[in-house]
C-alpha positions in Angstrom: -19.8 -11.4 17.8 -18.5 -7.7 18.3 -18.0 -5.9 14.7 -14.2 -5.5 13.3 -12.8 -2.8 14.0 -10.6 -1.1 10.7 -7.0 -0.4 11.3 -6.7 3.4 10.3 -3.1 3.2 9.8 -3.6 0.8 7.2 -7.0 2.6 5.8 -4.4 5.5 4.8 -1.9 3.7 3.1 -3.8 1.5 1.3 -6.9 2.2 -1.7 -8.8 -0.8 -3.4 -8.8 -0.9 -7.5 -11.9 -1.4 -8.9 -10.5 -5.3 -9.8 -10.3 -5.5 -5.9 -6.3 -5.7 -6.0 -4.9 -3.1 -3.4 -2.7 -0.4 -4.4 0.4 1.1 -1.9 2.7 3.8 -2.3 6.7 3.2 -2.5 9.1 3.5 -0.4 12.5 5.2 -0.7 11.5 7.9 -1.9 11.2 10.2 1.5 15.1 11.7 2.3 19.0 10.8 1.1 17.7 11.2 -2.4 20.7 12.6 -3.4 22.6 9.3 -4.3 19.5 7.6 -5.9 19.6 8.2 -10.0 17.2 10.8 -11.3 15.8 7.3 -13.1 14.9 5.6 -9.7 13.4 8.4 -8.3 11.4 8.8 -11.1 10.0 5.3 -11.4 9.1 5.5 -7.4 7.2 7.8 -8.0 4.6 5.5 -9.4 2.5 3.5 -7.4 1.9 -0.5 -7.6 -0.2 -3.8 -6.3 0.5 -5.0 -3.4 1.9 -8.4 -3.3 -0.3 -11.3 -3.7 1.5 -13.3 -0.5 0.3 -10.4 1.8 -3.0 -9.1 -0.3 -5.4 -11.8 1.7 -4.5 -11.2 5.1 -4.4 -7.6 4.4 -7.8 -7.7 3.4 -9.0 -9.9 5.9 -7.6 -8.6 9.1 -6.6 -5.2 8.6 -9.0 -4.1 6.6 -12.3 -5.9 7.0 -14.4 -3.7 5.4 -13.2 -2.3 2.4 
């Protein structure tokens, strides 16, 4: 069977914590920022987990390797 080939697209926006959880970037947070509160601009800024619902196949198919 032929080795898995990584997605790159997902390679970028996606980096494994050391508990093995992934961690993503927010969205929003790229134009028309000037009717979004100085408050959620600020907490976008941050980044978080990615869902547990998506986390598997994630791993699994998009990123085989990491």
């Amino acid at each position: 069977m032929p080795k898995l080939k990584t997605k790159k697209a997902a390679a970028k926006r996606f980096k494994i914590t050391a508990t093995g959880k992934l961690k993503r970037h927010k969205c929003n947070t790229q134009h028309i920022l000037g009717k979004k509160s100085r408050k959620r601009k600020r907490n976008l800024r941050h980044a978080t987990t990615v869902d547990k619902t998506v986390e598997n196949s994630i791993k699994k198919k998009l990123l085989p390797y990491a």
